[in-house]
C-alpha positions in Angstrom: 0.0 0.0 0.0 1.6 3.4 -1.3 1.1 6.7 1.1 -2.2 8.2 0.9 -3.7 4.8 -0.6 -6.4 3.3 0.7 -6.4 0.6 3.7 -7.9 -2.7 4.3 -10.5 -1.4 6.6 -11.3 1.7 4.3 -11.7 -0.1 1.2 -14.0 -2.7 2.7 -16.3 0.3 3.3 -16.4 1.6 -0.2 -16.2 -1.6 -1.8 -20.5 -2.7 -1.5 -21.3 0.5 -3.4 -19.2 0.6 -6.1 -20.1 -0.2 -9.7 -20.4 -3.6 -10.8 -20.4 -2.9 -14.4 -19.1 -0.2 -17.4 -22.4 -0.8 -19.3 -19.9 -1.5 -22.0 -18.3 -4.9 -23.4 -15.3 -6.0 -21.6 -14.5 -6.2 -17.7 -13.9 -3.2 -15.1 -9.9 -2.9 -14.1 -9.3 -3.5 -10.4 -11.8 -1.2 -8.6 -9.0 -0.8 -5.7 -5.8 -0.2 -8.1 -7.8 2.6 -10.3 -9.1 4.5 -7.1 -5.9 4.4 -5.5 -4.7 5.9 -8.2 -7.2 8.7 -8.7 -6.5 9.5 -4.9 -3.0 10.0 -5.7 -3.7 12.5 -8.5 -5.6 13.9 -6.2 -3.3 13.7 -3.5 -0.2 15.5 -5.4 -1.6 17.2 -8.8 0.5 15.0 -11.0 -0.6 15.1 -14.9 -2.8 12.0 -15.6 0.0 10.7 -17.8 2.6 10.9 -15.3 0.7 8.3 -12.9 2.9 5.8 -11.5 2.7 2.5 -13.6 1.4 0.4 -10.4 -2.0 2.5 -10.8 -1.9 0.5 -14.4 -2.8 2.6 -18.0 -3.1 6.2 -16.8 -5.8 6.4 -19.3 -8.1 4.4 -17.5 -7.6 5.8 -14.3 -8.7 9.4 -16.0 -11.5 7.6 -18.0 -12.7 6.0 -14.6 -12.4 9.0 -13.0 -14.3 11.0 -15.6 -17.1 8.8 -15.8 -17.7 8.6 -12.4 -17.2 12.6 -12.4 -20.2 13.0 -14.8 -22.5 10.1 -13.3 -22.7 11.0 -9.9 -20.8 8.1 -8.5 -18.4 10.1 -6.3 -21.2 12.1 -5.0 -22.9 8.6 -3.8 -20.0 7.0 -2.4 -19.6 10.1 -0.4 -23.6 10.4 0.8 -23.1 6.6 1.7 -20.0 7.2 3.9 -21.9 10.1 5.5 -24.7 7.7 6.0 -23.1 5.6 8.1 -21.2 8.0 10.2 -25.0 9.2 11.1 -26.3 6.1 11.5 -23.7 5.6 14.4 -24.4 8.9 15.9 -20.6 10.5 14.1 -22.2 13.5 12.7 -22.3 16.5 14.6 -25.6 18.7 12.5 -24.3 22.0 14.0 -23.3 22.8 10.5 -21.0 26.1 8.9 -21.1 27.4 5.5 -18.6 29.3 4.1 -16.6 28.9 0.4 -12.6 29.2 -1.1 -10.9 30.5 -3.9 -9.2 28.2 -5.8 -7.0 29.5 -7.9 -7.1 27.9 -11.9 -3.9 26.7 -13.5 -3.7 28.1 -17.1 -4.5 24.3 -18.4 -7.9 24.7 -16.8 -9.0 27.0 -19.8 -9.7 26.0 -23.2 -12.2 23.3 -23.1 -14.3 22.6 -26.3 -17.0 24.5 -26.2 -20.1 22.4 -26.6 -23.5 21.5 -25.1 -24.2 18.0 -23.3 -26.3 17.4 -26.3 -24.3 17.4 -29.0 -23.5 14.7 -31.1 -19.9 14.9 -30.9 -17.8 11.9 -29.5 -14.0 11.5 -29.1 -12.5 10.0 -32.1 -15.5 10.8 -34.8 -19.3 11.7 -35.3 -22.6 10.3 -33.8 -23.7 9.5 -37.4 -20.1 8.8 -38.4 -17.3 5.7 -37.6 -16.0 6.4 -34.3 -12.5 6.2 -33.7 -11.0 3.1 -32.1 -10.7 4.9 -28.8 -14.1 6.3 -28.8 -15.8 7.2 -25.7 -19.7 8.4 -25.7 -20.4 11.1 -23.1 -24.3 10.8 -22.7 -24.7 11.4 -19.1 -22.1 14.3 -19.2 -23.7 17.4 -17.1 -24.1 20.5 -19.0 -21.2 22.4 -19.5 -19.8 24.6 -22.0 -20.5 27.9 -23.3 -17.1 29.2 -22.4 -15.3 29.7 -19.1 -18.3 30.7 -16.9 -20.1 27.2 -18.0 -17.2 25.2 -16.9 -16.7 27.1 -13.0 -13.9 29.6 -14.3 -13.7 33.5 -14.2 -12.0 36.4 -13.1 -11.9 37.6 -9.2 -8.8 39.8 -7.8 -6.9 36.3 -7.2 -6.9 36.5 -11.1 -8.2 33.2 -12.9 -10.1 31.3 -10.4 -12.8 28.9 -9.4 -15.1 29.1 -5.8 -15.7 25.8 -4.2 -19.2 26.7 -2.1 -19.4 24.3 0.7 -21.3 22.9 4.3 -19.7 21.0 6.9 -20.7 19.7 9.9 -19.1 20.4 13.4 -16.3 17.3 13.1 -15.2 19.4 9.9 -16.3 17.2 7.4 -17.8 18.1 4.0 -21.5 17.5 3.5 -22.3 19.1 0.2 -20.3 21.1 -2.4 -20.7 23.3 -5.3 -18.2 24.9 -8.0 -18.9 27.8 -9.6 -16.5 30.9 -10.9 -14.9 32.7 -8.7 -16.6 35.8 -8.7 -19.4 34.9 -7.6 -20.9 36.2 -5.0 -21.3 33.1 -1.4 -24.7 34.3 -1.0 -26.1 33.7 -4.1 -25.3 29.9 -3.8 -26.5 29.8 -0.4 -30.0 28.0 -0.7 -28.0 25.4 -3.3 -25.4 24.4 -0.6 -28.4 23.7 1.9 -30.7 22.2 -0.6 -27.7 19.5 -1.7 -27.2 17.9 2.1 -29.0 14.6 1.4 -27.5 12.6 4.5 -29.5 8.6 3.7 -30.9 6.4 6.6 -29.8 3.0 7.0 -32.6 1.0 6.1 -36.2 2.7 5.8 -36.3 6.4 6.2 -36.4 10.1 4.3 -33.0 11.8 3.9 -31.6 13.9 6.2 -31.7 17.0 4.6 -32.3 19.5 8.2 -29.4 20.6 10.2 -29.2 21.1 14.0 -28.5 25.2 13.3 -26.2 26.8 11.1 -23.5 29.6 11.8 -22.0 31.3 8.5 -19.9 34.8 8.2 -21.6 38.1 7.1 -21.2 37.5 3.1 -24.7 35.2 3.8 -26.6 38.2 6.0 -29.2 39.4 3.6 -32.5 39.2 3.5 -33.3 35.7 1.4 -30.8 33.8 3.4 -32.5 34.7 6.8 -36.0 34.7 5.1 -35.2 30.6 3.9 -33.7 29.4 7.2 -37.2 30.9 8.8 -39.0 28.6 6.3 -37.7 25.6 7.3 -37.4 26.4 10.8 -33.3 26.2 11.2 -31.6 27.8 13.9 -28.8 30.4 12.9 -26.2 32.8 13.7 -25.3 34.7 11.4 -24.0 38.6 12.1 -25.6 41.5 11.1 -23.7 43.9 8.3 -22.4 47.2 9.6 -24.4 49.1 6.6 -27.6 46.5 7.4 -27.2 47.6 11.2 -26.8 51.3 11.0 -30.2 51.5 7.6 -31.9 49.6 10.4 -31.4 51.9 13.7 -32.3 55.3 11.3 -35.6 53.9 10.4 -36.0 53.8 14.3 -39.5 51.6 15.7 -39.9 50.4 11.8 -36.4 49.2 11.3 -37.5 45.8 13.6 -35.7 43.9 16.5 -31.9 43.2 15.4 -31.5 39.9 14.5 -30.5 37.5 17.4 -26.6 36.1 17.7 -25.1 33.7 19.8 -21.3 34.3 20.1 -20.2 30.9 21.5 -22.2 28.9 19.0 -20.5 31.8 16.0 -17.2 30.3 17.7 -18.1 27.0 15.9 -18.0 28.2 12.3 -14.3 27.5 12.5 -15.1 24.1 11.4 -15.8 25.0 7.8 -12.3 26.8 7.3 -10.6 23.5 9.0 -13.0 21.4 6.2 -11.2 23.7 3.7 -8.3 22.8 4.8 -8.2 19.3 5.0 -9.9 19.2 1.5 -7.1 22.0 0.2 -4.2 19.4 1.3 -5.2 17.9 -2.1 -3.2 20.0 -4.2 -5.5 18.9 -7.0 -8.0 20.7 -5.1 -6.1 23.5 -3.9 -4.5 24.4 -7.8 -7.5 23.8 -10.4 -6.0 21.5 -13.1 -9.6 20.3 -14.9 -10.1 21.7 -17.7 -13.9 20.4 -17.1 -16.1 22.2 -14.8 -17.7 18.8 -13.6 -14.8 16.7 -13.5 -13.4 19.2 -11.3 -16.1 19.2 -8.9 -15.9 15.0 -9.3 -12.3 16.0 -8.0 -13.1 18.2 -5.0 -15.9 15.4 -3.9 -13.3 12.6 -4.1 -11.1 13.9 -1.9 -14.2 14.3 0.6 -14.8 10.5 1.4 -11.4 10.1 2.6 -11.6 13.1 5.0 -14.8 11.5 6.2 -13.2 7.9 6.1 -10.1 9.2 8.6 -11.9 11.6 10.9 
């Protein structure tokens, strides 16, 4: 077992949720070997090609990789792993949200601009004779339309991606989001909270509800307040200075201040140390994908092994 492979005991947890089959002729490469060696691109940022040669052809290892990107496959293995920690009672649903800029490696930009629809393929045409190494991308999510459709823009770190993301109180990811880096952390506020989808063992509705939630001023506006209300979440999120001062000139109309609890406010620092552990990915930390959702399929792989050795 190389460093930052997985163990015994860790791969006998992923291992019942894995595919069973490509949907394609011919037989699946060692689940164990190829995973290991997505984890170490991961792990260290190496080009795909340079992959050592006991992960086998690097080619698969990326082709595995991007499947399971644009299937959802890494999103499940990580809702499963999550799923038992809460079945045992691990998960701590005083939750933080907060988000990172990641800064994009000039290999990140170029990537063909096209819709999920189109009847393109690697190596010929739909309608043509695909090449020998063709590979169909059917259940690719929409991407394209130039750098905003793939997670890329421009923010004062330069050429970036945001990650937007919600962790629970042990500092663990629960859901995560990509987007370009000038966007604003409020505006992807609801998403974050709407993509926690924490399974029961057995019979049982998602858990979808945290405990409360503490997140820093960039989420104190109105629809952000207004939404935790809805579905009856506890928060503490601080009040703006300009928010604070429009409210105390309108006097009696300008309503009660909203309430804050300072110790629970301490808590938030969970989120950052989630950031951190998933930034000790330099794959993570640098964006190399040229791909907005193989990206993402990047930053959530990393995730199930924070969860996995926490």
């Amino acid at each position: 077992m190389g460093r930052g492979a997985l163990t015994g005991a860790e791969w006998e947890r992923l291992r019942p949720f894995l595919p069973v089959s490509n949907r394609r002729c011919g037989r699946w490469r060692e689940h164990r070997q190829v995973i290991d060696g997505i984890l170490h691109r991961v792990r260290t940022g190496v080009q795909w090609r340079d992959l050592p040669e006991r992960f086998g052809p690097w080619k698969t290892v990326y082709e595995r990789h991007r499947l399971w990107s644009a299937d959802g496959t890494w999103e499940r293995l990580l809702r499963q792993v999550q799923a038992e920690a809460d079945a045992a009672g691990e998960v701590d649903w005083d939750i933080s949200v907060d988000s990172t800029i990641v800064r994009a490696h000039q290999h990140a930009a170029g990537a063909r601009n096209q819709s999920a629809t189109s009847p393109f393929l690697k190596g010929g045409w739909a309608r043509g004779t695909p090449g020998r190494d063709a590979v169909a991308e059917p259940c690719r999510p929409a991407g394209g339309g130039g750098a905003g459709g793939e997670g890329l823009g421009r923010s004062r770190g330069g050429f970036t991606s945001k990650i937007h993301l919600s962790a629970d109180g042990c500092c663990r990811p629960l859901s995560l989001i990509v987007t370009p880096g000038q966007r604003a952390d409020c505006t992807q506020f609801i998403a974050v909270l709407e993509k926690i989808r924490v399974p029961r063992i057995g019979r049982g509705r998602p858990r979808k509800k945290p405990d409360s939630l503490a997140a820093d001023r960039a989420y104190s506006n109105g629809p952000c307040r207004d939404f935790l209300r809805r579905r009856g979440i506890r928060h503490t999120i601080p009040e703006k200075t300009d928010s604070q001062a429009a409210r105390l000139r309108k006097g009696s109309r300008g309503g009660r201040p909203p309430g804050f609890d300072e110790d629970r406010y301490k808590k938030r620092s969970a989120v950052e140390r989630a950031i951190n552990k998933l930034k000790n990915s330099r794959a993570v930390a640098t964006r190399y994908d040229k791909r907005g959702y193989v990206y993402l399929g990047t930053v959530t792989a990393a995730a199930p092994v924070i969860w996995l050795r926490t």
